[in-house]
C-alpha positions in Angstrom: -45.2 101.2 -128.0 -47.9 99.4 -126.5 -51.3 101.0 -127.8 -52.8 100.5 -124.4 -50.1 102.1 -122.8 -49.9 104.9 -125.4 -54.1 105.2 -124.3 -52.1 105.5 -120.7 -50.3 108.9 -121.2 -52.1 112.5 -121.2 -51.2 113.2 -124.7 -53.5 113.7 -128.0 -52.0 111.3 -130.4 -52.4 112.3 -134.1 -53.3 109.0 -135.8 -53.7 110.2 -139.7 -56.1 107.3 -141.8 -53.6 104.9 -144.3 -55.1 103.1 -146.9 -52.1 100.7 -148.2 -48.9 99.8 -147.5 -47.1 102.7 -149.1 -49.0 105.0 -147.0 -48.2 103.5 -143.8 -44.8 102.7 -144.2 -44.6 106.8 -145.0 -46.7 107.7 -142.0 -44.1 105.4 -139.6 -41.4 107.9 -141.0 -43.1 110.6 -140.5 -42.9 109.8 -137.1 -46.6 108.7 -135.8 -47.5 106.8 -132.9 -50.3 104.9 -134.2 -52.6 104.9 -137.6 -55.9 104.9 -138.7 -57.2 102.2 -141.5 -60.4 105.1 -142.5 -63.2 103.3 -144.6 -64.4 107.0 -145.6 -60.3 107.7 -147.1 -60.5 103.7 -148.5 -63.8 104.0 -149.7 -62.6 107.0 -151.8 -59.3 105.1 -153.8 -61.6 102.6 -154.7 -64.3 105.4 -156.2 -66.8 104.0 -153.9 -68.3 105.0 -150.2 -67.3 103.6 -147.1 -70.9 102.2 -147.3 -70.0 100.0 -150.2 -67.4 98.2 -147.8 -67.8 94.9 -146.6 -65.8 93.5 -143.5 -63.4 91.5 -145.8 -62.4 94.2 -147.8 -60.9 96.1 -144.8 -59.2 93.6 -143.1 -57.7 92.3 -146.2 -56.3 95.9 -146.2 -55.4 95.7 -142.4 -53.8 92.7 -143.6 -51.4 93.8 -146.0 -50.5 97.0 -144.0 -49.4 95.4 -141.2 -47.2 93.3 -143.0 -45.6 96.5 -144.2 -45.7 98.2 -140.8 -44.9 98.0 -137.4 -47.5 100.8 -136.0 -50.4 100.1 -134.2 -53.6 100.3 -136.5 -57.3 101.2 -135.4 -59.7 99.4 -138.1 -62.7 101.8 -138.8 -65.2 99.2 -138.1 -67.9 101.3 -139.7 -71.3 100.1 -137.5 -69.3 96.7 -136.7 -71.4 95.4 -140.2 -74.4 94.3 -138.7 -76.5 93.5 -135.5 -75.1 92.4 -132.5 -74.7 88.6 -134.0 -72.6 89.9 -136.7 -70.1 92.2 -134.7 -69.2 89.8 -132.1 -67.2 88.1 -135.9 -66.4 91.9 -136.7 -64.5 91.9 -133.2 -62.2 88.6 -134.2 -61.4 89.1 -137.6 -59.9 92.5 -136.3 -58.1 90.9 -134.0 -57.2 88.1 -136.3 -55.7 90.5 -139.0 -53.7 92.2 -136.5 -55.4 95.2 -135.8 -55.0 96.9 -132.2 -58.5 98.2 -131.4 -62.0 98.7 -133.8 -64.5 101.7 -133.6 -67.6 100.8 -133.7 -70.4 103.7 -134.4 -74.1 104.4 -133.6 -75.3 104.9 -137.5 -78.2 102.6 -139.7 -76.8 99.8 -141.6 -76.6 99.9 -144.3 -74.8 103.2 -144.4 -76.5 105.7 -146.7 -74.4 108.2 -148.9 -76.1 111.1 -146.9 -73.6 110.3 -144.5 -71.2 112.1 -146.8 -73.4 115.1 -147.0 -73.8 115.9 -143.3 -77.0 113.7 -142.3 -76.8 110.3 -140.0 -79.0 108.0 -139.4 -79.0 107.3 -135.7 -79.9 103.5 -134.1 -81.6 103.9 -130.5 -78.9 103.4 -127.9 -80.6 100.4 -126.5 -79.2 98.6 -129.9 -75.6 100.2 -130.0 -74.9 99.2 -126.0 -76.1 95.6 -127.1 -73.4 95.9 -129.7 -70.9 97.4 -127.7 -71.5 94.4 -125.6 -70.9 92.0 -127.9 -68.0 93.3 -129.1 -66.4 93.5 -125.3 -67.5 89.7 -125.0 -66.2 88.6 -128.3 -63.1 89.6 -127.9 -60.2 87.4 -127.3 -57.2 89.4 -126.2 -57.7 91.6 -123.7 -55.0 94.5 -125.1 -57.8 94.3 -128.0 -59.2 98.3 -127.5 -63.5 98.8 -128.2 -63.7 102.1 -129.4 -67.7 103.2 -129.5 -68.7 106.2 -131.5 -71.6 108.3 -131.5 -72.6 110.9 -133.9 -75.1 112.8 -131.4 -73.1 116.0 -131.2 -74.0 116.2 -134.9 -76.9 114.7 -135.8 -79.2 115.0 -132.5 -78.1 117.1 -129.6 -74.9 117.3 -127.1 -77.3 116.3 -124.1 -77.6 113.0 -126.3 -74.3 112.3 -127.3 -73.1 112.3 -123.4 -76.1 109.8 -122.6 -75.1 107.9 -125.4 -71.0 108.1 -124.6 -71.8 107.4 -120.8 -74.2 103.9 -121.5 -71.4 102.8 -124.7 -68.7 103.2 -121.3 -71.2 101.0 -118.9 -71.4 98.9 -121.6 -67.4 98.1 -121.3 -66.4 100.6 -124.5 -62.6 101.4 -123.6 -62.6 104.4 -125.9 -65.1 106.9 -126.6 -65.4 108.5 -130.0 -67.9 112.0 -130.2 -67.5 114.8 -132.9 -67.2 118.5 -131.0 -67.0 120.7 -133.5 -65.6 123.9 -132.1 -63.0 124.1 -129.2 -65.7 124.8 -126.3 -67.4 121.6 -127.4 -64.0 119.9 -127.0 -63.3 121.2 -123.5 -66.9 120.6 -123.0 -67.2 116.6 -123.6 -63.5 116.3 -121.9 -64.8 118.0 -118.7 -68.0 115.4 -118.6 -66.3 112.5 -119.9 -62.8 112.4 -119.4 -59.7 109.4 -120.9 -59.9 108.1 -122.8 -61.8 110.3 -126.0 -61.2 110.3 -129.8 -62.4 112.7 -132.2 -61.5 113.4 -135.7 -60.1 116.5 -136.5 -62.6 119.3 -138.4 -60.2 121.1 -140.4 -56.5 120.5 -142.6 -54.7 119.6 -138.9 -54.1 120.8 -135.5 -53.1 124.2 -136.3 -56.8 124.6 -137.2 -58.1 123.4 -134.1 -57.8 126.5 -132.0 -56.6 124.5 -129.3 -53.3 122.9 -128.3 -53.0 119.5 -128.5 -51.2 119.5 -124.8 -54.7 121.2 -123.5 -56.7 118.3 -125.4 -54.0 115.6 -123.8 -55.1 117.1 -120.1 -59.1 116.7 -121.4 -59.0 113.1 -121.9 -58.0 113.1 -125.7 -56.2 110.5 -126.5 -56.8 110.2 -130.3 -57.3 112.2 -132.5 -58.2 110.6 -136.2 -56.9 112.8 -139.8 -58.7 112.0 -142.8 -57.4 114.5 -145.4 -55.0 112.1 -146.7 -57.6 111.1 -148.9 -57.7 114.9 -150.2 -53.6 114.8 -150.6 -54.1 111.9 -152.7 -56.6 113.4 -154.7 -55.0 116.4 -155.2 -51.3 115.0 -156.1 -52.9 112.2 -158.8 -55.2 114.7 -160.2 -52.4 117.6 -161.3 -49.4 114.9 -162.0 -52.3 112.6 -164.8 -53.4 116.5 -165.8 -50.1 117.7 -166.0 -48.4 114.6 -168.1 -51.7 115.0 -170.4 -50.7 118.7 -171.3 -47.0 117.9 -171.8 -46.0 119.7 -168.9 -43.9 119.7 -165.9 -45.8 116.9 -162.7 -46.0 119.8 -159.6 -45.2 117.1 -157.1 -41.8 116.4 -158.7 -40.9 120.0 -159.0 -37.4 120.7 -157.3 -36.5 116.9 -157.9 -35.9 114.3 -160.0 -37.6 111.0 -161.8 -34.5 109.4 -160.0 -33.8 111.2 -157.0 -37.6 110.7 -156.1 -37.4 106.7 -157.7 -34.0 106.8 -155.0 -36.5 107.8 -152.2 -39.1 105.2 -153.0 -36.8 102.4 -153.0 -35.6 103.8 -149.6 -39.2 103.9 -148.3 -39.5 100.3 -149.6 -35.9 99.5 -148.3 -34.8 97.9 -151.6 -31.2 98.1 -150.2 -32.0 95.3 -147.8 -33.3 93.2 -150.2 -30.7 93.8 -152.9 -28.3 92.6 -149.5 -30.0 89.1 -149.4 -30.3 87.9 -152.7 -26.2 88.7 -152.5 -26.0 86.5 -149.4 -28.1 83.8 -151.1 -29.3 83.6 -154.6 -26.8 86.2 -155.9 -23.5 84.5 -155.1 
């Protein structure tokens, strides 16, 4: 599907963050519509902060994903890594590596680690709509989607978060990206905004939402970003290393086996059609 078309229907899309190949390819079979390359969920397998990410980094990862998978992929471009100048480059080596749209965000460069701890650091708005700008101009394809964030719901008031949203949309933002917190604020922000929005989800997934994803669909939603994958991931590797370390049974392989799971892998990696090649050619 087209990701500007998929932008086109009134439905939330659930686009959870990847941060490798593996991940993606196991997201497409999951079923999604589109993914999510997070800098907060990459940040964290590296044992860093998405603050200690540079531009190349992520788009080497954008990179390798999309040679793995077909699905559209939004590059969490972080605050586009710089002033105007520098996210106008942002903007084409997205577009270079293969990415379908960047989100660009309102927040001091360089990122602080408080970020992580519930306080931003807001630019002024005259700065982000010059970057927003840029990154409309610099773009060469025009199926290339600006996504322009603001943090204002959070970290200075609702009132300025819709300022902000409405100048980032003069400014030529295709998406908007705010962060309501509670299911009024939701409904709130779709009412004065309307299509297309993106928000990350607060809790484990929709079922914590406390609304439907159909109602968010007829708000405007259009995205809706998942980060807990990084807390999956966390989880899983912690118990299997603690696990093998204590001699006992890995929880994630319990009611399977090494080779039925190692079966399933290859699968995901589709071993099968690579084992058919070398027969055709090499393997005569």
């Amino acid at each position: 599907m087209n990701f500007r078309d998929l932008l086109g229907r009134k439905t939330a899309f659930l686009a959870p963050a990847v941060f490798n190949p593996l991940s993606a390819r196991l997201a497409e079979q999951a079923g999604f519509k589109v993914l999510y390359l997070g800098g907060g969920l990459l940040g964290y397998v590296k044992t860093v902060l998405e603050a200690n990410l540079g531009l190349t980094e992520m788009v080497q990862a954008g990179v390798e994903i999309r040679a793995a998978c077909n699905l559209p992929l939004i590059l969490d471009g972080t605050c586009g890594w710089g002033d105007p100048m520098h996210v106008g480059f942002s903007v084409r080596a997205a577009e270079a590596a293969g990415f379908c749209a960047i989100e660009i965000e309102d927040q001091l460069l360089p990122k602080r680690a408080h970020h992580h701890a519930g306080i931003e650091h807001m630019i002024a708005q005259e700065l982000m709509v010059d970057k927003v700008c840029e990154a409309v101009r610099a773009r060469r394809d025009r199926e290339f989607v600006i996504i322009a964030r603001t943090n204002g719901v959070r970290a200075s008031s609702m009132d300025d978060a819709l300022r902000r949203a409405t100048a980032y949309r003069e400014a030529g933002a295709d998406v908007l990206y705010l962060s309501p917190r509670t299911p009024e604020e939701m409904r709130f922000v779709g009412e004065r905004l309307g299509p297309p929005l993106m928000f990350s989800l607060p809790g484990d997934g929709p079922q914590d939402l406390g609304i439907s994803l159909d109602e968010l669909g007829a708000l405007g939603y259009r995205l809706l970003s998942v980060t807990t994958p990084a807390l999956w991931f966390h989880r899983a590797m912690q118990q299997g290393y603690r696990a093998l370390a204590a001699g006992k049974p890995v929880p994630a392989l319990a009611g399977t086996s090494r080779k039925a799971e190692q079966d399933a892998l290859h699968d995901t990696l589709g071993l099968d059609a690579l084992l058919a090649l070398e027969k055709a050619t090499v393997e005569k």
